[in-house]
C-alpha positions in Angstrom: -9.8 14.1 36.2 -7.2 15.8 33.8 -5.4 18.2 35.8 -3.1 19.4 32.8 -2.1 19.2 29.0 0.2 15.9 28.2 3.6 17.1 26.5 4.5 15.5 23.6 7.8 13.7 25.0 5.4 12.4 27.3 3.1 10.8 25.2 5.9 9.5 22.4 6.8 7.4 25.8 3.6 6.3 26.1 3.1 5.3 22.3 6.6 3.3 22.9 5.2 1.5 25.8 2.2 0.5 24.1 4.3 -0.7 21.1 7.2 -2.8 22.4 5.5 -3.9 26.1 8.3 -2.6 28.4 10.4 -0.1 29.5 13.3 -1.6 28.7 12.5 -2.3 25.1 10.7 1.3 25.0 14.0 3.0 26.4 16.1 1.4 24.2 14.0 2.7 20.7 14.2 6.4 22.5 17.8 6.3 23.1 16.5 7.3 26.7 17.3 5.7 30.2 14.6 3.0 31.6 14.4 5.6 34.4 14.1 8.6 32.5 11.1 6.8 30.5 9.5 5.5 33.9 9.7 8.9 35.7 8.2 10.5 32.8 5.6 8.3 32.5 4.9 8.9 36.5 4.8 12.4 35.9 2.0 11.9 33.3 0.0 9.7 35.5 0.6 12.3 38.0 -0.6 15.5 36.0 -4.1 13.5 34.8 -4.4 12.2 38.0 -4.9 8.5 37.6 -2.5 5.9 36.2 -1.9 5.1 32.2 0.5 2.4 32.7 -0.3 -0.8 34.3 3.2 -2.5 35.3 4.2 -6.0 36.0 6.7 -8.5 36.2 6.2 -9.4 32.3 6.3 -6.2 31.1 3.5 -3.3 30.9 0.4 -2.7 29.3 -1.7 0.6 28.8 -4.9 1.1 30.7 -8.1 0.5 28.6 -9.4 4.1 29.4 -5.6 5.5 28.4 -6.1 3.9 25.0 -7.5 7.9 23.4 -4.4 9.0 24.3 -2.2 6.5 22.6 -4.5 7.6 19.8 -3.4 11.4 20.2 0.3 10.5 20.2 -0.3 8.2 17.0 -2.0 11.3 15.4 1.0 14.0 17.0 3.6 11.7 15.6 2.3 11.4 12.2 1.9 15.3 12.1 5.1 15.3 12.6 6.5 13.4 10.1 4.7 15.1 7.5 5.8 18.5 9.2 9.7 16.8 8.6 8.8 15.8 5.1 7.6 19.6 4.4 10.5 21.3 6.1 12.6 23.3 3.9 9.9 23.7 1.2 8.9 26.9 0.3 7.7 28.9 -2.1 6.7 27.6 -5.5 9.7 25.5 -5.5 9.2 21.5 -6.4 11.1 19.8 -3.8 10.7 17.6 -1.1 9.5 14.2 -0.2 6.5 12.6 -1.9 5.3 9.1 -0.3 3.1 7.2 -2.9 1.1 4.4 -2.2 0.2 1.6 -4.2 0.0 -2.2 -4.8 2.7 -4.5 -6.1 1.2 -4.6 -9.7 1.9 -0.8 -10.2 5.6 -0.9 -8.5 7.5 -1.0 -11.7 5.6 1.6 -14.0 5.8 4.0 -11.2 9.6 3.1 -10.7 10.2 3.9 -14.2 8.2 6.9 -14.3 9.5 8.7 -10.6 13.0 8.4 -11.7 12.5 9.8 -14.9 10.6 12.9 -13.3 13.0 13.1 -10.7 15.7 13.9 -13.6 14.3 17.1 -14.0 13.3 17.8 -10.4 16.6 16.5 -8.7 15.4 18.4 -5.2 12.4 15.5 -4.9 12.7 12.7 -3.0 10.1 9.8 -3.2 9.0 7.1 -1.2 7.5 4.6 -2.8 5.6 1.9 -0.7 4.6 -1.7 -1.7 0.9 -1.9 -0.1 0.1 -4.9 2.2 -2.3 -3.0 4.0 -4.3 0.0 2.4 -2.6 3.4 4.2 -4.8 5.8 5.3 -4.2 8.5 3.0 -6.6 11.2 5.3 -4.1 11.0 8.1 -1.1 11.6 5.6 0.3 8.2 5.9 0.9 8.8 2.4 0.5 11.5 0.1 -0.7 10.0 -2.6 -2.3 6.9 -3.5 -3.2 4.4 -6.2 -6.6 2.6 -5.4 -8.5 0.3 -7.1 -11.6 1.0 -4.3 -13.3 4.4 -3.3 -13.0 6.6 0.2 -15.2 7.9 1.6 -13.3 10.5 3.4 -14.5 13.9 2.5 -10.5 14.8 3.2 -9.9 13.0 0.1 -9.9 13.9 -3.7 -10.4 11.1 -6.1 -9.8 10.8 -9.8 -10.7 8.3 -11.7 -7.8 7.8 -14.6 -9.6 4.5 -16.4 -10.2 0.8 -16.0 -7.4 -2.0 -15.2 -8.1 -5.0 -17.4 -7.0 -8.6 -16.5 -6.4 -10.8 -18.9 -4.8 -14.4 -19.1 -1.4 -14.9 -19.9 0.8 -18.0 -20.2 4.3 -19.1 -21.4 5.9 -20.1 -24.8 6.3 -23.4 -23.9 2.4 -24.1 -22.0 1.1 -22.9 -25.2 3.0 -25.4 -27.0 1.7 -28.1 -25.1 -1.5 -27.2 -24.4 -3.0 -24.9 -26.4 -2.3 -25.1 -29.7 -2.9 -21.6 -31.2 -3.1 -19.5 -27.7 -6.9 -19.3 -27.8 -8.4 -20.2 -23.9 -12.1 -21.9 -24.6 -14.6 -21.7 -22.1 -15.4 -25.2 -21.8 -11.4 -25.8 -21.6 -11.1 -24.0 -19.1 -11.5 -26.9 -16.1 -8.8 -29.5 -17.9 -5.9 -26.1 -17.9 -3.7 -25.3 -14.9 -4.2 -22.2 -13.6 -1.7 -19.9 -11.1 -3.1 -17.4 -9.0 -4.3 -15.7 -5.4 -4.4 -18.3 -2.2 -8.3 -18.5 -1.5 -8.7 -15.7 1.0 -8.1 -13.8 -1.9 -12.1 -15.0 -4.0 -13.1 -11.8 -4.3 -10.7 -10.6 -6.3 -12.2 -10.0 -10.1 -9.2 -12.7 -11.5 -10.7 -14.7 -9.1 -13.9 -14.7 -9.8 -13.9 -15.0 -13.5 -11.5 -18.4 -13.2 -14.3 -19.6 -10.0 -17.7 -18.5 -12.4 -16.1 -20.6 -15.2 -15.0 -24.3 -13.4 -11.1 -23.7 -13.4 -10.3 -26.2 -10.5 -6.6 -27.3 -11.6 -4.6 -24.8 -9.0 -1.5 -26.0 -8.7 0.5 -22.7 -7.7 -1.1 -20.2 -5.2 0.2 -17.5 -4.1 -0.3 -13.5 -2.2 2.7 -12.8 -4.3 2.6 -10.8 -7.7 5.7 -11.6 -8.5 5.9 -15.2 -7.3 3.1 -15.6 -9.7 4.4 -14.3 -12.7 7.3 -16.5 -12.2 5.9 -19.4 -11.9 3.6 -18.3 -15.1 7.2 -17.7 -17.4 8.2 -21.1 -16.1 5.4 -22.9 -17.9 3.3 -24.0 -14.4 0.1 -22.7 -15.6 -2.2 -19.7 -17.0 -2.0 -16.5 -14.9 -4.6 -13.8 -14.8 -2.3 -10.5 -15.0 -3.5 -6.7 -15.7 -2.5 -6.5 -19.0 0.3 -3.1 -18.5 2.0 -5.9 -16.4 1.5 -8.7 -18.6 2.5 -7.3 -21.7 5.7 -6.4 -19.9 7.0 -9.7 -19.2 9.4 -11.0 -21.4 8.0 -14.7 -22.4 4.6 -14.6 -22.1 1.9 -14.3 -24.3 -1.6 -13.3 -23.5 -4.5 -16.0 -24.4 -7.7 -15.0 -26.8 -10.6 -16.2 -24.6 -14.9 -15.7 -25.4 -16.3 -13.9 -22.9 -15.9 -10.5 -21.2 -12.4 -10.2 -19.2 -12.6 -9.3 -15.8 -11.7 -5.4 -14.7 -11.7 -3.3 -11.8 -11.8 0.8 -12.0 -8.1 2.5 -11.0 -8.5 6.0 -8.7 -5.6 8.2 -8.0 -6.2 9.8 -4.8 -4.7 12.5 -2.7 -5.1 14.6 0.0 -7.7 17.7 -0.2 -5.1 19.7 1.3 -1.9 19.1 -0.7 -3.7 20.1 -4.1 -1.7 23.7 -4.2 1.6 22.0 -2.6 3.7 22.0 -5.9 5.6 18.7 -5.6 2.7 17.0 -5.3 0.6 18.6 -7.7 3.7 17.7 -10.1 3.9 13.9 -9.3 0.0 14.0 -9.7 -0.1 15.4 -12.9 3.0 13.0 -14.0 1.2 9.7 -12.7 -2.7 10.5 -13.9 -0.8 10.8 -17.2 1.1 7.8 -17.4 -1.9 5.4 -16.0 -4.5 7.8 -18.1 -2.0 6.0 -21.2 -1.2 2.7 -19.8 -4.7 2.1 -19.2 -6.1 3.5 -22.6 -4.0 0.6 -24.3 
């Protein structure tokens, strides 16, 4: 039975615990002592009135019906940082951190574009994060996002700023020696090389289209964007690439094909509650711009 309210310095310990597996490790991340950490944890154990922490000689592990309040610390220490990110905003000024969210394929654009809107804004900061998971932008683990599938968070406000083509590309020097006028025909389309996703990625659209149409040649895999488009300037096969990103690359020229290219729709997405926040209002506007353009091409 719960006998009192957990404190937060309590429950970070706990969330340490559960993270690194010891107190030694845990006291070490919190600059605290390995006592300090264990007698807090005892005094937590003590005000619920039943134990969190099950200790052993390998290390520690929470209790299974602890687990909700390893959730609450998660949820306390991401309010946090978002309270840390807000601090020292007020007003109508545009300053302040603004985390964005997206996959490799839109890294560069939106590099280009946040410095040049932080050159009139030089009290933003940005942080700009490479997805290898999709963050959950309800919980503020960003504050804005670039998606290429819906939420359905009610917490959430979608826009949906146009449709990111894919198209195939290959080098100056592939064309040469195998395809004589850069024009990719269907029934071609098993004898070419072809670089793209390792297979855990089929679902992708790029994936499909070369799967529906009997490309089998797969010499270069890879779950990296860039590695791909490297291996595409150095001549080792035909790459599916948005086009914004294809047309970008120096040394590659994109391949006239027959039949519909592949495309997926592009949402910009951010938090229900930061619509009036300034900063972001102002990085919104600046991004649904840019992709509104980029993807009209």
């Amino acid at each position: 039975m719960q006998n009192s309210t957990p404190s937060w310095d309590d429950l970070r310990i706990l969330l340490t615990l559960h993270r690194h597996g010891s107190f030694l490790h845990a006291a070490r991340t919190l600059g605290i002592s390995v006592s300090t950490a264990s007698r807090r944890i005892d005094a937590l154990e003590s005000a619920l009135g039943r134990a969190v922490v099950q200790r052993g000689s390998t290390g520690t592990s929470i209790e299974p019906d602890a687990i909700e309040l390893v959730a609450l610390a998660e949820q306390l220490e991401s309010g946090l940082a978002t309270a840390r990110r807000d601090r020292g905003v007020t007003g109508s000024g545009v300053a302040g951190v603004v985390r964005i969210s997206a996959g490799e394929g839109f890294m560069r654009a939106l590099t280009q574009l946040l410095v040049d809107v932080r050159r009139g804004h030089e009290g933003l900061r940005f942080e700009l994060m490479s997805e290898t998971r999709m963050v959950d932008l309800s919980r503020r683990e960003a504050d804005i996002g670039i998606r290429t599938a819906r939420s359905s968070s009610p917490a959430l406000i979608e826009k949906l700023v146009g449709t990111l083509r894919y198209a195939p590309y290959a080098s100056r020097g592939y064309i040469e020696r195998r395809l004589r006028g850069g024009r990719l025909r269907t029934d071609e389309v098993p004898r070419h090389d072809f670089i793209g996703f390792d297979a855990s990625m089929g679902g992708l659209p790029q994936e499909r289209w070369l799967s529906e149409n009997g490309a089998t040649r797969r010499p270069f895999r890879s779950n990296s964007e860039a590695a791909q488009q490297v291996a595409t300037v150095r001549g080792e096969g035909i790459c599916f690439l948005p086009e914004p990103v294809g047309r970008a690359i120096e040394g590659l020229q994109q391949l006239e094909v027959e039949h519909e290219l592949p495309s997926i729709s592009v949402f910009l997405v951010f938090h229900r509650d930061l619509r009036r926040v300034p900063r972001v209002r102002l990085v919104v506007s600046a991004i649904e711009s840019a992709l509104r353009r980029g993807l009209a091409r």
